[in-house]
N, C-alpha and C positions, 0 to 999 in steps of 0.2 A: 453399523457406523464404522467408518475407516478410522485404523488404530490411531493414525497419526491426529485426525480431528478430534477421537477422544481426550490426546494428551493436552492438546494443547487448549481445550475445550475443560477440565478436568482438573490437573495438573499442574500449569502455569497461575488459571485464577487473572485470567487478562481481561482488560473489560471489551465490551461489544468493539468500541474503535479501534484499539491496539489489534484485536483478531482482525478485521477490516485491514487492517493497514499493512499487516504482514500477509495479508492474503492477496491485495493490491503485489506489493514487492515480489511473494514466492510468484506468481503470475507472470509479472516482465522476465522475472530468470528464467520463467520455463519456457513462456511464448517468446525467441528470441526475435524481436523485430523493433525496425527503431524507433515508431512510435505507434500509440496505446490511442484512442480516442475515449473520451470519458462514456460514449455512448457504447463505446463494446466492453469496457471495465467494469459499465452497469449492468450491462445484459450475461456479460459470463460472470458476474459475481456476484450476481442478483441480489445489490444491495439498492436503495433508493435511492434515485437520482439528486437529490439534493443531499443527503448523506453523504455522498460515496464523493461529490463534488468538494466539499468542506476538508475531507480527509488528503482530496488528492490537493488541495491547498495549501494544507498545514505540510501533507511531507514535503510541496514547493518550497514553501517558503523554509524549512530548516535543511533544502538543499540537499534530500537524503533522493527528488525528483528532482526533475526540469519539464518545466512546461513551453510549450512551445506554441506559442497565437497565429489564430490567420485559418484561412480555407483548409488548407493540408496539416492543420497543428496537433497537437495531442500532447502528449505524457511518456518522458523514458527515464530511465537508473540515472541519476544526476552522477554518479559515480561507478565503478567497478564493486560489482556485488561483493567479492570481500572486503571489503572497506565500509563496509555496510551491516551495523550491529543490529541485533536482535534489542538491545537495551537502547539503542539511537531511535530505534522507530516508536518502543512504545516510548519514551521521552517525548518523543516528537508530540506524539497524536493527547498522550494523557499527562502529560508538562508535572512529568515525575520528576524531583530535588534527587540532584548527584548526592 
């Protein structure tokens, strides 16, 4: 198992969607391109398609994504990756109290 999935698998104590969600985000930082289609988010993150839809939702809707509609649409960083907390996403997805 790669060190980095035990820690954060291990360590943090995250639930299944906060890993999802941060694994969504580390994804568009690495893949840099300007948009994501939910059908290649599912297939490289082999999470369920109605799962992984729900999640790229909730990070739309608290703006941490941008979704984009229509033939050519998909999913990008609604922001500059630094600007973008590790404590913002799981808030986002597990509507964790500041």
């Amino acid at each position: 198992m790669p060190r980095n999935k035990f820690l954060l698998n291990r360590s943090m104590n995250l639930s299944n969607t906060a890993q999802y969600a941060i694994r969504v985000i580390s994804y568009m930082a690495l893949k840099k391109q300007d948009l994501y289609s939910a059908s290649d988010l599912i297939k490289e993150l082999k999470v369920s398609d109605k799962y992984l839809k729900r999640i790229l939702t909730t990070l739309s809707n608290n703006d941490i994504i941008k979704s984009v509609q229509g033939r050519y649409g998909g999913f990008s960083l609604h922001k500059d990756l630094e600007k973008i907390s590790l404590f913002e996403i799981v808030k986002a997805v597990d509507n964790i109290e500041k």
